[in-house]
C-alpha positions as CSV (number, residue, x, y, z in Angstrom):
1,X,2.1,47.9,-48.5
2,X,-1.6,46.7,-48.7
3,X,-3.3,45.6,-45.6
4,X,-4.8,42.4,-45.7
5,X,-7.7,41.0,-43.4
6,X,-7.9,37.7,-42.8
7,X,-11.6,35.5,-41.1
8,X,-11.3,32.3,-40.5
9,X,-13.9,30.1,-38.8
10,X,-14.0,26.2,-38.3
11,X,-16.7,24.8,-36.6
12,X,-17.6,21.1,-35.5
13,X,-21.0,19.7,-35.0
14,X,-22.3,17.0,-32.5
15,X,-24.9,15.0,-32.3
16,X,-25.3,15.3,-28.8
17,X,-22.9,17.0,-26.5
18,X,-19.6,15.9,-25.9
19,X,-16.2,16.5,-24.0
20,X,-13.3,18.1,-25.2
21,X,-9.6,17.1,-25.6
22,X,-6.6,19.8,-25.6
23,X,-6.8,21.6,-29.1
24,X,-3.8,22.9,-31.1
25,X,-4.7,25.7,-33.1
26,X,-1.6,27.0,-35.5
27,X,-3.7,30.0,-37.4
28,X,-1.5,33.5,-36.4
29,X,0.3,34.8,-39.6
30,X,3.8,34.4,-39.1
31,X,5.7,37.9,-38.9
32,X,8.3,38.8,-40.5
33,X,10.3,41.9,-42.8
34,X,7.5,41.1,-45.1
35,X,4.7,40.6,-43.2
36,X,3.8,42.3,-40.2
37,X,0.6,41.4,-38.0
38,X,-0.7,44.8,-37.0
39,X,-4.1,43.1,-35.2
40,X,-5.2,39.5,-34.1
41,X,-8.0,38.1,-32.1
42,X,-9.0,34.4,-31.3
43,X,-12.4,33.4,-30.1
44,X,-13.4,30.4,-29.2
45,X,-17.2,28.9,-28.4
46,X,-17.4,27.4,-25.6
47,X,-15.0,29.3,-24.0
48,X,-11.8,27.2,-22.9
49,X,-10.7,26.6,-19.1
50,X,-7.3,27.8,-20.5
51,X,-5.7,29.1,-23.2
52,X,-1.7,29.4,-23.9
53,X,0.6,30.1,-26.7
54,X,3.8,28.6,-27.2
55,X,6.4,29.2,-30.1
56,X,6.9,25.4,-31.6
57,X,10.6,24.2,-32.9
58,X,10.0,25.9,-36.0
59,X,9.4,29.5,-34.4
60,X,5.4,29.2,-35.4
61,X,2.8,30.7,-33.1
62,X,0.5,27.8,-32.0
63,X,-2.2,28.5,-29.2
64,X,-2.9,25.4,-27.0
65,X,-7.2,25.1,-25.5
66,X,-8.3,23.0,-22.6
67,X,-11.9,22.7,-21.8
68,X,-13.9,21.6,-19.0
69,X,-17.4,21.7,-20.5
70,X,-19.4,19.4,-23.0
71,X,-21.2,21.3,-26.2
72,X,-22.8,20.1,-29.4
73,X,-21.0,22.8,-31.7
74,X,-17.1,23.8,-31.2
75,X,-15.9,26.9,-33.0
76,X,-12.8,28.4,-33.6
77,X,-12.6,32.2,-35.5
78,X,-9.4,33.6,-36.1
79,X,-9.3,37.2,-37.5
80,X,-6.3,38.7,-38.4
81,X,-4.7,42.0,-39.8
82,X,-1.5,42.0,-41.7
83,X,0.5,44.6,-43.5
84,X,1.6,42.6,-46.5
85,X,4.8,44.0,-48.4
86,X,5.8,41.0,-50.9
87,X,9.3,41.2,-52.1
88,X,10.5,41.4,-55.6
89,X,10.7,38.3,-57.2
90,X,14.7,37.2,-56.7
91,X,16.9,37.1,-59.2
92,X,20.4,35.7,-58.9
93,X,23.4,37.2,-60.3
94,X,26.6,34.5,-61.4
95,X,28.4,36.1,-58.2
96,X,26.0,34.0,-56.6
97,X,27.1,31.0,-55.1
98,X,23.7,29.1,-55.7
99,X,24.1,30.9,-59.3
100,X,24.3,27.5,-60.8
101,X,23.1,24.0,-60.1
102,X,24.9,21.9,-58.2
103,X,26.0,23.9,-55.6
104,X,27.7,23.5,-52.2
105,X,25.9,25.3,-48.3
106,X,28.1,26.7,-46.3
107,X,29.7,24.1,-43.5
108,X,28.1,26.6,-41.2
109,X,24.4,26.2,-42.3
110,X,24.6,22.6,-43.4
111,X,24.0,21.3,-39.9
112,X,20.8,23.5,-39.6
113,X,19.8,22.6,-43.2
114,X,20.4,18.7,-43.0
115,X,16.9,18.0,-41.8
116,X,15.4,19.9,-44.6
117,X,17.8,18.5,-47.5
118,X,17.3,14.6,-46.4
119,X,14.3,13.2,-48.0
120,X,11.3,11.9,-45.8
121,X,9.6,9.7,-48.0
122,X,10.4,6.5,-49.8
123,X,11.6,6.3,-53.5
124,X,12.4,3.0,-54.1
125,X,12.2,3.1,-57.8
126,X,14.0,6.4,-58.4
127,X,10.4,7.9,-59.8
128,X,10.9,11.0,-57.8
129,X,15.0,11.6,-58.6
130,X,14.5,10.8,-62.1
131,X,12.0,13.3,-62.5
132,X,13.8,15.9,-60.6
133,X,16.5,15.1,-62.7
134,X,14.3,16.1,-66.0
135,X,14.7,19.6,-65.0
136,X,18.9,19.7,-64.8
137,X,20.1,21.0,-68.7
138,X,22.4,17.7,-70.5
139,X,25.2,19.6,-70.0
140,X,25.7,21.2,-66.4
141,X,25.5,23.3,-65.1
142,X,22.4,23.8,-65.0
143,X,21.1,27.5,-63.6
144,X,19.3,27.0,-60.1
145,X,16.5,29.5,-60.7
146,X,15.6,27.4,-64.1
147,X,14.9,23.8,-61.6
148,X,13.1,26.0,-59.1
149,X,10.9,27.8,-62.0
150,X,10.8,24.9,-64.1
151,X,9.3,22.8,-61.3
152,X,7.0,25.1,-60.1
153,X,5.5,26.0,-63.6
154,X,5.8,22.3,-64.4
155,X,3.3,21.1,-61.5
156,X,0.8,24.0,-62.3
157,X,0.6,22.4,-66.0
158,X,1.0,19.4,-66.2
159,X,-0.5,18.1,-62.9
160,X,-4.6,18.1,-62.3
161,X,-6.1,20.0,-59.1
162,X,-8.6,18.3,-57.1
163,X,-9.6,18.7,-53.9
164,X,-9.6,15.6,-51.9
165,X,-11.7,15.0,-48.8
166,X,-9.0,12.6,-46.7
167,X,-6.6,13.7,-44.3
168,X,-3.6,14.4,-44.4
169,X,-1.3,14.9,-47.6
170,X,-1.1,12.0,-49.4
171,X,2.3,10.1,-50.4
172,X,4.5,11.9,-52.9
173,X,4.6,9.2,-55.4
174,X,1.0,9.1,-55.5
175,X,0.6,12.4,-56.9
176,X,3.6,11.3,-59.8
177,X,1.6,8.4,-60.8
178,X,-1.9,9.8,-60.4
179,X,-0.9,13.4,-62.1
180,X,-2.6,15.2,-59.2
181,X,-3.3,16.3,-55.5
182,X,-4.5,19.5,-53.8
183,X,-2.1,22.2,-53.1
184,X,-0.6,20.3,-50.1
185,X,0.2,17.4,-52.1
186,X,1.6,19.9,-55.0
187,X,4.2,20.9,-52.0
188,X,5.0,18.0,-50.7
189,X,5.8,16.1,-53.8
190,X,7.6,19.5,-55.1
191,X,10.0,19.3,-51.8
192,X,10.6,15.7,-51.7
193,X,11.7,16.2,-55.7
194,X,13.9,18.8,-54.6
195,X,15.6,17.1,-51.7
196,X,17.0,14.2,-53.7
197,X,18.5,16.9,-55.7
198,X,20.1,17.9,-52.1
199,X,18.4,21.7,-52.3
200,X,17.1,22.4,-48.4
201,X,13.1,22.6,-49.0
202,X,10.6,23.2,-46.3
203,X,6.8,23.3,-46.3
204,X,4.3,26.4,-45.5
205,X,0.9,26.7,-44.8
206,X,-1.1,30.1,-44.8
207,X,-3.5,32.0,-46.5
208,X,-3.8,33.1,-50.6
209,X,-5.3,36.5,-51.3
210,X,-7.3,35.9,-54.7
211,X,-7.0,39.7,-56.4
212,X,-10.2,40.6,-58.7
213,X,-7.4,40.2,-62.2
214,X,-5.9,36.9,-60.7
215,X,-9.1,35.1,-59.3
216,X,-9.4,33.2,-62.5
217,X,-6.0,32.2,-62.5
218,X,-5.7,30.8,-59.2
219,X,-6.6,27.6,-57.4
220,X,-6.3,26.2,-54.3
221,X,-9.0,28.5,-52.5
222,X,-11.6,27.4,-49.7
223,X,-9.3,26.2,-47.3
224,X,-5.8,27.1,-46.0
225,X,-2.9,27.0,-48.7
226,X,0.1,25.2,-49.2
227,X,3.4,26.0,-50.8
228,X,7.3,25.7,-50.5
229,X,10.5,27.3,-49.2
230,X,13.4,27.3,-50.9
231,X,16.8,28.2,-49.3
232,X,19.8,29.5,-51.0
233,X,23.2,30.6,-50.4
234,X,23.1,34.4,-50.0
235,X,19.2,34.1,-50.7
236,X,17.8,33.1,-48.3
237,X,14.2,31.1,-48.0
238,X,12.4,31.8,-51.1
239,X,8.9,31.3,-51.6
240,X,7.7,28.9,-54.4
241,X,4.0,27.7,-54.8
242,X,3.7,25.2,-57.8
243,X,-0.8,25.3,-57.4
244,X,-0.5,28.6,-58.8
245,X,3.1,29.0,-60.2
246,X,4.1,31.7,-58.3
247,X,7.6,32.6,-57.3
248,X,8.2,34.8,-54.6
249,X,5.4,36.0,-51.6
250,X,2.8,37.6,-54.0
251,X,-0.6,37.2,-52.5
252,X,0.6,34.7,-50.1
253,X,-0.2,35.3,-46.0
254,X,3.0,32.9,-44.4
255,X,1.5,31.0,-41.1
256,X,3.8,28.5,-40.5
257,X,6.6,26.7,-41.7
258,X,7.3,23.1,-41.1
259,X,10.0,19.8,-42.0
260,X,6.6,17.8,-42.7
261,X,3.2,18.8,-44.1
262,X,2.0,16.9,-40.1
263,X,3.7,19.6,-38.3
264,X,1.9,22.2,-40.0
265,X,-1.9,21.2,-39.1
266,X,-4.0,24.5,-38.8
267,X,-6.2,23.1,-36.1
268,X,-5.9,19.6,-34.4
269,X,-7.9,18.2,-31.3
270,X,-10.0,15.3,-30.0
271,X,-13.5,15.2,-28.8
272,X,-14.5,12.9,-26.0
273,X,-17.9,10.0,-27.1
274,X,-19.2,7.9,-29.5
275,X,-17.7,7.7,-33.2
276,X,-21.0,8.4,-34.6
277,X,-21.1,11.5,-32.5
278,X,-19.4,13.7,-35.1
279,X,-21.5,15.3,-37.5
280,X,-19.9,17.2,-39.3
281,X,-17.2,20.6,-39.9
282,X,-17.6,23.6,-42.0
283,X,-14.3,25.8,-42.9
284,X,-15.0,29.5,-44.0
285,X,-12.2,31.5,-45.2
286,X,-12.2,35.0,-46.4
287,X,-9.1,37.5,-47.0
288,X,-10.3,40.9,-47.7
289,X,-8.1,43.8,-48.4
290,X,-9.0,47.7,-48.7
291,X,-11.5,48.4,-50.8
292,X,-11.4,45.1,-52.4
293,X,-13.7,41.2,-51.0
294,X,-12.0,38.2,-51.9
295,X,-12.4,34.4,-51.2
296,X,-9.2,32.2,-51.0
């Protein structure tokens, strides 16, 4: 069970000093069997007329900042200390009922699952089903685990990384036709693909812990991460991250858990002046275990 230490620190500049708006901040590792916050501490520069912290639909930890003064700088640092105990990857056995692909949800889960099997996004060509259905054998059925490796494996490489500057995840059927995204647009496009094959997909956003042995292997590092839930009959949620290929929690610190890549914004505000009044934000991100630095 390694312990795991998370900093992170966003800070926004000003040209001059401005007001504040109410600030969202969604940065707490999410507990759970596997990951247990044993420490956590939020400061905040200036220091907010009030702070609160609410549990949103999704059961995430999301702290909510008012402020009554004007600054040139805003900072948010979030440290946190997790005991990290990844589970073995899953494998399912033919008593399984998601054994094989397709596969029917229990009546009792399918109203809770409904708004994560119905697509979001527009398809109006069939792009995205047809190249889910690349990953179904000719002759079904087709083994579950094989479309859930298979796509994970197949984003990491045959899709390009890059890091993109813009807001917001961009539309699904951009990174089909463009071959590429950053690791939210990985997830996104990865869920979307999924739900038209009616498998209940949600999206994550948290922290990746880069090992010394893995660091070369990894991408997706210098800002929060991105990844997918998968949930199965008798499973459960099971983690998939196609940036990296990994299958299962390994090295991944769960925040939050969202429908839509929107409702999972780390940190989301407004500022009160002049659009030219913005100067500029720095992000720096560091998980550190025992013993061990490393960047994510």
């Amino acid at each position: 069970m390694p312990l795991l230490t998370i900093h992170h620190k966003t800070e926004y500049r000003y040209a001059h000093p401005v007001a504040f708006g109410e600030h969202r901040i969604m940065l707490r590792p999410r507990d759970s069997h596997d990951l247990r916050v044993l420490a956590g501490s939020l400061e905040i520069v200036p220091q907010p007329m009030s702070l609160r912290w609410i549990h949103d639909v999704f059961g995430n930890s999301v702290a909510i900042a008012t402020f009554d003064e004007r600054a040139e700088t805003l900072s948010f640092t979030a440290t946190a200390t997790v005991e990290h105990n990844p589970a073995e990857e899953f494998a399912l056995t033919p008593d399984d009922p998601a054994y094989f692909y397709p596969f029917a949800y229990n009546d009792e889960e399918v109203p809770d699952l409904v708004q994560f099997i119905t697509p979001q996004y527009g398809d109006p060509d069939g792009a995205l089903l047809a190249w889910a259905l690349d990953f179904l054998d000719e002759q079904s059925p087709t083994p579950t685990y094989n479309i859930l490796s298979g796509m994970t494996h197949g984003i990491r490489k045959t899709f390009t990384y890059r890091k993109r500057h813009e807001h917001g995840t961009q539309h699904p059927l951009d990174t089909l036709q463009t071959g590429s995204g950053t690791c939210r647009d990985y997830a996104l496009f990865m869920i979307e693909a999924l739900r038209r094959l009616g498998i209940a997909a949600r999206f994550v956003s948290g922290y990746i812990f880069i090992p010394g042995d893995r660091g070369k292997s990894y991408v997706g590092g210098g800002s929060t991460h991105a990844w997918v839930q998968v949930y199965l009959p008798s499973a459960g949620w099971i983690e998939f991250d196609p940036t990296n290929g990994i299958v299962g929690t390994r090295d991944l610190v769960r925040v939050a858990v969202a429908r839509d890549p929107r409702q999972a914004t780390p940190l989301h505000g407004t500022y009160l002046g002049s659009a030219d009044a913005f100067v500029g934000m720095e992000v720096s991100i560091n998980v550190v275990s025992a013993g061990e630095d490393a960047r994510v």
